[in-house]
C-alpha positions as CSV (number, residue, x, y, z in Angstrom):
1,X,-11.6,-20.3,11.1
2,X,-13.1,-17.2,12.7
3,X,-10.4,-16.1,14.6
4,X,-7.7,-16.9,11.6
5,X,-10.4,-14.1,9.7
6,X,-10.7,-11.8,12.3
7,X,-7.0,-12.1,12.8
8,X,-6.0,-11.2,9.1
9,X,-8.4,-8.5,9.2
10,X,-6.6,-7.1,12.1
11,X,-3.8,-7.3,9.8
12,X,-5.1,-5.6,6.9
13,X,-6.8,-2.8,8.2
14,X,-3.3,-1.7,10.7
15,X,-1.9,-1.8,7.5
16,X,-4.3,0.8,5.7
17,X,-4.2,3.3,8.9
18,X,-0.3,3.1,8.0
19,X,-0.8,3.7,4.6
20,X,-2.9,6.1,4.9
21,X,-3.9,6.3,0.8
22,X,-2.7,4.7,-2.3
23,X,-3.3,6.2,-5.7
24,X,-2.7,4.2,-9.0
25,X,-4.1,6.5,-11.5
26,X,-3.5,7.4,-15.5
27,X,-4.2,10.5,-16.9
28,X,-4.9,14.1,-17.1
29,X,-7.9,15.2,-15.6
30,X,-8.4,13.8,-11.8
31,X,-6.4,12.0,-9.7
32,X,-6.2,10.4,-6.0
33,X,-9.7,10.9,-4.9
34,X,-13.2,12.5,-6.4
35,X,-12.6,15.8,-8.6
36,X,-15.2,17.6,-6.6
37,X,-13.3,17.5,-3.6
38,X,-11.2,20.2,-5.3
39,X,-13.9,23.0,-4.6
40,X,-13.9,24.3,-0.9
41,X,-13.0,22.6,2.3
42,X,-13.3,18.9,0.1
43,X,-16.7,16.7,-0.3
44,X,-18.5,15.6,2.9
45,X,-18.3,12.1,4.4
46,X,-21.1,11.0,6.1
47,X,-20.9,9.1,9.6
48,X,-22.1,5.8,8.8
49,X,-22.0,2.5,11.1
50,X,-20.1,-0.7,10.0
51,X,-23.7,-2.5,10.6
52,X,-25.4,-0.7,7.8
53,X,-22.7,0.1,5.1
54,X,-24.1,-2.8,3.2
55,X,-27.7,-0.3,2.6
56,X,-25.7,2.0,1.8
57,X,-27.4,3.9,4.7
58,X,-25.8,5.8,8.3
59,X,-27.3,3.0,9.9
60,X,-29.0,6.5,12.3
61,X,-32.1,4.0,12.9
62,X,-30.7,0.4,13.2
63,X,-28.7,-0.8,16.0
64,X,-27.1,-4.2,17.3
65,X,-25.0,-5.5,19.8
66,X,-22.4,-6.8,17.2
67,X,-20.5,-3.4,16.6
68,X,-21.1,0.1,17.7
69,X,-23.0,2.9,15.8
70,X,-22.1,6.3,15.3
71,X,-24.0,7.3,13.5
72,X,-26.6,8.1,16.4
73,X,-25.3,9.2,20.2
74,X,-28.6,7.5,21.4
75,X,-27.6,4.2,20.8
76,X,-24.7,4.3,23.1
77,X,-26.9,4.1,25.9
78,X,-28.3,0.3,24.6
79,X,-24.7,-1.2,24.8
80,X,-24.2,-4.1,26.8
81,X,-20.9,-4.9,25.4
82,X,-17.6,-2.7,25.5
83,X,-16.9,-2.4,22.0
84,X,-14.8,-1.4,19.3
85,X,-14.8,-0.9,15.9
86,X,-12.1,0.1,12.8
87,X,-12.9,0.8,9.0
88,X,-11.2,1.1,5.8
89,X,-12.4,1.9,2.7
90,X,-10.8,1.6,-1.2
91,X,-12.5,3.8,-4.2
92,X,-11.4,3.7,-7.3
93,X,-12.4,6.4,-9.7
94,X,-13.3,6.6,-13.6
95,X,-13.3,10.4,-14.3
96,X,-14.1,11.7,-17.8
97,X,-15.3,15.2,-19.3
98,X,-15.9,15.5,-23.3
99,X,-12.4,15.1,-24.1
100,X,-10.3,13.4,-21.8
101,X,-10.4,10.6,-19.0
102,X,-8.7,9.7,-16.0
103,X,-8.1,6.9,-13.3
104,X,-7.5,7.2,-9.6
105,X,-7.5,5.2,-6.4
106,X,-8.0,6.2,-2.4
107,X,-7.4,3.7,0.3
108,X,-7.9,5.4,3.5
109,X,-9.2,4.6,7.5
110,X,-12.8,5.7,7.4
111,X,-13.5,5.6,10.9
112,X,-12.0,4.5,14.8
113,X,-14.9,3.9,17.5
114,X,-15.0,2.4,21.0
115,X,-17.8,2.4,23.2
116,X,-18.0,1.7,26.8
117,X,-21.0,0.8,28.8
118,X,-20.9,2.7,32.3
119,X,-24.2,0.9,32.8
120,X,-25.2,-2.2,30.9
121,X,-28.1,-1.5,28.6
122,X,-28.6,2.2,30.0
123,X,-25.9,4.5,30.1
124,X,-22.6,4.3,27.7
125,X,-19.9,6.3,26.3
126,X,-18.1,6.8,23.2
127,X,-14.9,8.2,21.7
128,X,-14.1,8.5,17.8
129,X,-12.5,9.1,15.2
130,X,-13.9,10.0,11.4
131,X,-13.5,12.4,8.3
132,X,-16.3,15.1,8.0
133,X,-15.1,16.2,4.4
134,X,-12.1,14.3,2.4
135,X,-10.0,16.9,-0.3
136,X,-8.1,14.7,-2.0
137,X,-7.3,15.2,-5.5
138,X,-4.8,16.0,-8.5
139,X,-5.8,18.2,-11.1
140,X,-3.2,18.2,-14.7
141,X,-3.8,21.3,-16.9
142,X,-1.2,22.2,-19.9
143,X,-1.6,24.9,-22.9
144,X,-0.1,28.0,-23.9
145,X,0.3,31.6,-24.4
146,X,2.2,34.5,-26.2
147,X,5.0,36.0,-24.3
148,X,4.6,39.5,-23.7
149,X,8.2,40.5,-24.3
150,X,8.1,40.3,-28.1
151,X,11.3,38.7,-28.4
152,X,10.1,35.4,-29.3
153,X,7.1,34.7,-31.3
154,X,6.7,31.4,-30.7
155,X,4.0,30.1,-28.1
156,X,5.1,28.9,-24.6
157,X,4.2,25.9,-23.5
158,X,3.2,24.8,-19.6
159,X,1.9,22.4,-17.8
160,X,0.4,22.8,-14.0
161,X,-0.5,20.3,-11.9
162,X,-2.2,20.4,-8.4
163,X,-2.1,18.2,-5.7
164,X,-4.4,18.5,-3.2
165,X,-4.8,16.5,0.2
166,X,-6.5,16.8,3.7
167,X,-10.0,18.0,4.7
168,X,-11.9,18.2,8.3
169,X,-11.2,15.1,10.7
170,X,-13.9,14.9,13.8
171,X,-12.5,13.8,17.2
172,X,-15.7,13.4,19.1
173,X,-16.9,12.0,22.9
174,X,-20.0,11.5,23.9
175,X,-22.7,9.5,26.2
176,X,-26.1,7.8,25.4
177,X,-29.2,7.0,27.8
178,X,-31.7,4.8,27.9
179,X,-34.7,7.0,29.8
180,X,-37.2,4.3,28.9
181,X,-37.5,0.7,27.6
182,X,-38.8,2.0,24.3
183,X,-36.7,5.5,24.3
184,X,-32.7,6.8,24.5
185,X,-31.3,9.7,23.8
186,X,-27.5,10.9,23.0
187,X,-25.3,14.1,23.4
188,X,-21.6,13.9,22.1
189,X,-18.9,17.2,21.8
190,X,-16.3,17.2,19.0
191,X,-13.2,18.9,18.1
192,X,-13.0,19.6,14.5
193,X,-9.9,19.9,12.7
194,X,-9.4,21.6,9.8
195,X,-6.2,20.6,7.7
196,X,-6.0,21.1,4.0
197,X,-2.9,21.4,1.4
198,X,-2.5,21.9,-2.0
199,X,0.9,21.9,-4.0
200,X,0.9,23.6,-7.3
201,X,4.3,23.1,-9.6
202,X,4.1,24.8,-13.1
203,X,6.7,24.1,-15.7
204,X,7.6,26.1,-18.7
205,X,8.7,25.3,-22.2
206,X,10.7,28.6,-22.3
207,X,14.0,28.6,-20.2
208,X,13.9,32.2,-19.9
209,X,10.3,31.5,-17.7
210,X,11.6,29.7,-14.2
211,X,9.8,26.9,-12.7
212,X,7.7,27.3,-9.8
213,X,6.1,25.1,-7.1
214,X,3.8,26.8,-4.4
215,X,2.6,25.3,-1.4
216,X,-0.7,26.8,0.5
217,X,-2.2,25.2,3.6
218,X,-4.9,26.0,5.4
219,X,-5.0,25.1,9.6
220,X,-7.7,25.7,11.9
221,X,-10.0,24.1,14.3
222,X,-13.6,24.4,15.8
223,X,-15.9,23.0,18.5
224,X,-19.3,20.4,17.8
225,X,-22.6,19.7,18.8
226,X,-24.3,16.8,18.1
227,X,-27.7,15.3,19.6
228,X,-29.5,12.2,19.0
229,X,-32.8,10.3,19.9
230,X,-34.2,6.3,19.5
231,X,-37.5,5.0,19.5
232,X,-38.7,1.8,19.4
233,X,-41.5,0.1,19.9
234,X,-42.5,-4.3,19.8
235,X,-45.8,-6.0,18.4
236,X,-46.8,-3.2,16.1
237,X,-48.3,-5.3,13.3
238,X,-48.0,-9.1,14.8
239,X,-46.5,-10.2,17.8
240,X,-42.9,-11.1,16.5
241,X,-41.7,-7.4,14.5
242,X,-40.6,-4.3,15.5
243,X,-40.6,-0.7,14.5
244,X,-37.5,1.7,15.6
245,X,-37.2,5.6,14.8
246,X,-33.7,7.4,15.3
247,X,-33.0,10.6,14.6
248,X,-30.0,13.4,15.1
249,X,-29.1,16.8,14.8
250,X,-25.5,18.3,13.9
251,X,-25.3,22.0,14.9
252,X,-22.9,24.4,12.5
253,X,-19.5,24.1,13.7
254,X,-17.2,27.3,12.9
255,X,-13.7,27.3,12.2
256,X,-11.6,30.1,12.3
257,X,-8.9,28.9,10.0
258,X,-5.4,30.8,8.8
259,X,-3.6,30.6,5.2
260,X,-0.3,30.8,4.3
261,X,0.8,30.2,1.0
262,X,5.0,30.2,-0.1
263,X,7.2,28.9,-2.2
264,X,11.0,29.1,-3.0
265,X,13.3,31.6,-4.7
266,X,16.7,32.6,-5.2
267,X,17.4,35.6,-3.3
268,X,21.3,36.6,-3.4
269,X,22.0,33.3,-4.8
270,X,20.4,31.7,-2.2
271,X,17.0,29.4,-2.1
272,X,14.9,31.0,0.4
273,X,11.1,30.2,1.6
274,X,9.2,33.0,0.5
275,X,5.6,33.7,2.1
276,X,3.5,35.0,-0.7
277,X,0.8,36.5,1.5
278,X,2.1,37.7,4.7
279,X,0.6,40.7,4.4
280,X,-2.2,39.9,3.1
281,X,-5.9,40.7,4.7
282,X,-7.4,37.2,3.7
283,X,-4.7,35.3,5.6
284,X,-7.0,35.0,8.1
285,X,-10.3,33.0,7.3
286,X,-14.0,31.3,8.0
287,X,-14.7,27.8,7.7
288,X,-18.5,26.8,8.9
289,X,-19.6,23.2,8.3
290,X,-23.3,23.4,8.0
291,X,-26.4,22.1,10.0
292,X,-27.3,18.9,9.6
293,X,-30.5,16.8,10.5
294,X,-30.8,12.8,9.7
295,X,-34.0,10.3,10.6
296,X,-33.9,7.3,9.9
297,X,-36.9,4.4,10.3
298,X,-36.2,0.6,10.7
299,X,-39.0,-1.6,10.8
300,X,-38.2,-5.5,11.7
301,X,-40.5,-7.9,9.9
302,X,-39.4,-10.5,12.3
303,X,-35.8,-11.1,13.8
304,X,-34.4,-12.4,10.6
305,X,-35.6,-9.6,8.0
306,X,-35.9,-5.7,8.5
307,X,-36.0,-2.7,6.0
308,X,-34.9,0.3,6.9
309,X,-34.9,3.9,4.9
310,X,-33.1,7.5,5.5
311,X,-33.5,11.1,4.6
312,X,-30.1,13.2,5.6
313,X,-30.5,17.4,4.9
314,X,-27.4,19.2,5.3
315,X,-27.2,23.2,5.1
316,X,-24.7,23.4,3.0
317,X,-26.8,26.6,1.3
318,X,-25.1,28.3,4.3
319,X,-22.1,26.8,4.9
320,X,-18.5,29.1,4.5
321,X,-15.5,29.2,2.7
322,X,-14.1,32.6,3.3
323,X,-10.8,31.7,1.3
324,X,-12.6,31.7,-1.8
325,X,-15.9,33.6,-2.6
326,X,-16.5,31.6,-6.0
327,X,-16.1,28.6,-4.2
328,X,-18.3,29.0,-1.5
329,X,-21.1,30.2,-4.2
330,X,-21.0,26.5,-5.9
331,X,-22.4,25.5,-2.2
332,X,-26.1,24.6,-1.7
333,X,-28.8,22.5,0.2
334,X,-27.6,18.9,0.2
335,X,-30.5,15.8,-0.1
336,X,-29.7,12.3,0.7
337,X,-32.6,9.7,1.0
338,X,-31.5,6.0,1.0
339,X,-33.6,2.4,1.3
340,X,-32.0,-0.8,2.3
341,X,-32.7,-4.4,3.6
342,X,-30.9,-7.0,5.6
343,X,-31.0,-10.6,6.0
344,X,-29.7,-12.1,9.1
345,X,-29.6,-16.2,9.0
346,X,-27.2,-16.6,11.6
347,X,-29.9,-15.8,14.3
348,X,-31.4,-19.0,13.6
349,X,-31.2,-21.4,16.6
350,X,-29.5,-24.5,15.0
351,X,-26.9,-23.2,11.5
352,X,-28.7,-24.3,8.3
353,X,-24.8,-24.4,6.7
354,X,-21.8,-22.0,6.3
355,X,-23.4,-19.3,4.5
356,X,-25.7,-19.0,7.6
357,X,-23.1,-17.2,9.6
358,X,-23.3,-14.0,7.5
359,X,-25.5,-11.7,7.5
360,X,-26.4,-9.6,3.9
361,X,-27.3,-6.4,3.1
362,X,-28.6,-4.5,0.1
363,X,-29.3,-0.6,-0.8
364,X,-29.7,2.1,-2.9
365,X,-29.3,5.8,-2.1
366,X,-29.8,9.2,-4.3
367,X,-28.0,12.3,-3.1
368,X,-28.3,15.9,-4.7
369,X,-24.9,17.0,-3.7
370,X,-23.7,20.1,-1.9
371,X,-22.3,21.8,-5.1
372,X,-24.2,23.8,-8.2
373,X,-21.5,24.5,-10.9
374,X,-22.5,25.8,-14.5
375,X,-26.3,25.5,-13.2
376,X,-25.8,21.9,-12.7
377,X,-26.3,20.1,-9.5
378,X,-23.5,17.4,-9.3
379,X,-25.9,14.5,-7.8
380,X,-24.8,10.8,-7.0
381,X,-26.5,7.5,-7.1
382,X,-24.9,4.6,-4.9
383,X,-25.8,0.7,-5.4
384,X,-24.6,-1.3,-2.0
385,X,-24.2,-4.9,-1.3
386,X,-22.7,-6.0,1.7
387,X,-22.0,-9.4,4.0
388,X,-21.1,-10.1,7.6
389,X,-19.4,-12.6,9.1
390,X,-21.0,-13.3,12.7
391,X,-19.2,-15.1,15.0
392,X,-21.4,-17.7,16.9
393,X,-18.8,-17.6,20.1
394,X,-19.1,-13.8,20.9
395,X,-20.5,-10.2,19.5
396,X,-18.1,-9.7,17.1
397,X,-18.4,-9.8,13.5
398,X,-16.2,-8.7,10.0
399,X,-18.4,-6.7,7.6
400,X,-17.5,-6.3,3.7
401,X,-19.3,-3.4,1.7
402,X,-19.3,-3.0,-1.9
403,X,-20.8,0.1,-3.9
404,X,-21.2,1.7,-7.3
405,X,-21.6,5.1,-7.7
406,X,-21.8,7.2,-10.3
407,X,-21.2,11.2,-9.6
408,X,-21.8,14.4,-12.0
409,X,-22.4,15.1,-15.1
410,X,-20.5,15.6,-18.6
411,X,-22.9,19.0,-19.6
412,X,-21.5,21.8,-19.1
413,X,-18.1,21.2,-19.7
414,X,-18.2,19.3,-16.2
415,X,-16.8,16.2,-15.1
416,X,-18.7,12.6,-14.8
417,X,-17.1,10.0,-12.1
418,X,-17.8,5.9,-11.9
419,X,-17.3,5.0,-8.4
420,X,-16.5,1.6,-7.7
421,X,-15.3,-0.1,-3.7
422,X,-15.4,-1.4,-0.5
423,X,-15.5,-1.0,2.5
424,X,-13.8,-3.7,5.9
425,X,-14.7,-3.3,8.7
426,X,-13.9,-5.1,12.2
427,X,-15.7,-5.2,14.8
428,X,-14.4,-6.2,18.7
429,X,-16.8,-7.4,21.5
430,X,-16.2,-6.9,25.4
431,X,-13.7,-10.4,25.5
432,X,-11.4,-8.2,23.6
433,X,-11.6,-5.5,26.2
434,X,-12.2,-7.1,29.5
435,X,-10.2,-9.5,31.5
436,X,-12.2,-12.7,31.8
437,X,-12.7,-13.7,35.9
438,X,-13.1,-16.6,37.2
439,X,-14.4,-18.2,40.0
């Protein structure tokens, strides 16, 4: 029955890295994915291991032999396993401001991970895949205004809408090492890629006023650093628990990015691609994603029970958006703090039953948000529940992760989001990898 799971999984989650995204939304005001990914380079996406999705935490503190963290280079040097792991998350969205509401959908690969170990339980390395910040949205704005030929009183009508896609995707290798029995610690070096499109098409009521749909894209790219360190330590309170501290560090990255924004006209009776800012001196621009520093501490009542908690700061006070000066100014010092529990039955020696091959998790985390708009802080507050299905034959297990969020704030004339989804994950151990010998 395991293998059938792990087998559809498979299935499933090929199918979402083909997809890429689904949206399935009604009206107006925010389509595809958050409406706060509209402001800068898109909303950040934190780097969070398939272990601890169910906390709703980066899993930067907890590690396990069943799937591979990257959350925190450290724990790279712990594997015994060659590993590999593949994510895919669905949100849907609820957006509404005073007046008006709207419904969207994102399906999208969260993350691609495989880890080798170069030296069992001491020195390993990793290669990934995952989205630093996610810009997808559509934005639908209509009204009017007098023309300012004269010849026709009456109002024009038009309607805009936006579509926006894209964001910074992280290709990132790195290696972990255990210097002790009780310590490791993790360097990794990332190519950051910056890729971001919007597509604007305005419509008039007024056939003497032509249609118009402009296309700007941003492209650039930029080198990472990112460090990371485990601690962990047996016996602390009574003989069977055990207390773990990771931690890591994210320096800026800086992106040197170029614009170019055109669209179509009729020159000579001819549709021609017209580039709208050739000339112009902010073709050229700066992208910088900000510092970041995450601990997390894990403390393991015994082997079946542990609670773990998380405090993520991100610079985003001195992050850049050179293409857009208000923009950037909406950016500010971003707060995450989480607390989570697991339960883990399946470690018993003899199964107690079928729900004893899962493993549950729960969570909660707060997050002040990277962006201040009308004096308002657009905070979220997540509620995670997640199970595991362990396989008893090898280290590989399927992990399911629900969450509710909810995002912003109505006041000043701003937007409120319910965020509701999940997140699969699968999870391959070293018989996946390896050929098996035998003697």
């Amino acid at each position: 029955m395991t293998m059938k799971l792990i087998q559809i999984t498979t299935i499933l989650l090929l199918s979402a890295m083909f997809v890429g995204k689904a949206n399935a939304q009604e009206t107006d005001l925010a389509k595809s994915g958050s409406f706060y990914s509209v402001f800068g380079f898109g909303n950040p996406v934190d780097a969070t291991s398939a272990y601890s999705q169910g906390m709703g935490l980066t899993g930067v503190s907890n590690y396990t032999n069943l799937s591979p963290s990257i959350s925190n280079p450290a724990h790279w040097g712990l594997v015994g396993y060659t590993q590999g792991s593949i994510s895919a998350s669905l949100n849907n969205y609820r957006a509404s401001d005073a007046v008006s509401s709207a419904r969207g959908s994102l399906l999208a690969v969260q993350n691609f991970q495989v880890v080798f170990p170069l030296m069992r339980n001491e020195l390993g390395i990793s290669a990934s895949f995952t989205p630093v910040t996610r810009s997808d949205f559509q934005v639908f704005n209509e009204g009017s205004f007098d023309p300012i030929d004269g010849l026709n009183l009456d109002p024009i009508q038009y309607i805009s809408n936006t579509l926006g896609s894209g964001g910074v995707n992280r290709f990132e290798v790195g290696a972990g090492y255990r210097v002790a029995s009780w310590l490791a610690v993790g360097y990794a070096f990332s190519a950051n890629i910056l890729s971001q499109q919007q597509e604007n098409t305005l419509g008039f009521s007024n056939p003497n006023y032509s249609s118009t749909v402009t296309n700007r894209n941003i492209q650039g790219y930029g080198f990472g650093n990112r460090f990371g360190i485990f601690l962990n330590k047996g016996s602390v309170l009574r003989n069977n628990d055990q207390i773990a501290m990771g931690a890591t560090l994210s320096l800026p990255v800086s992106i040197d990015g170029e614009r170019s924004i055109n669209t179509f006209r009729v020159v000579e009776n001819s549709r021609t691609l017209i580039q709208l800012d050739e000339d112009s001196p902010d073709r050229d621009g700066r992208v910088q994603l900000p510092l970041e520093f995450n601990i997390g501490l894990t403390y393991n009542l015994s082997r079946f029970v542990n609670v773990s908690t998380e405090l993520m700061y991100q610079d985003w006070g001195n992050a850049e958006y050179s293409f857009s000066s208000t923009q950037e100014s909406y950016f500010k010092e971003r707060v995450r703090a989480g607390l989570g529990v697991q339960y883990h039955p399946y470690r018993a020696e003899q199964a107690a039953g079928f729900l004893s091959n899962f493993k549950y998790g729960l969570g909660a985390s707060y997050d002040t948000g990277h962006l201040a708009i009308n004096g308002e802080d657009i905070e979220t507050l997540f509620l995670n529940a997640g199970i595991g299905l362990i396989s008893r034959r090898a280290a590989s297990s399927i992990d399911l992760n629900f969450h509710y969020g909810i995002r912003g704030t109505q006041s000043s004339n701003l937007v409120k989001e319910n965020i509701w989804g999940f997140t699969l994950s699968l999870n391959l151990a070293e018989y996946m990898f390896v050929r098996p010998q035998f003697q």
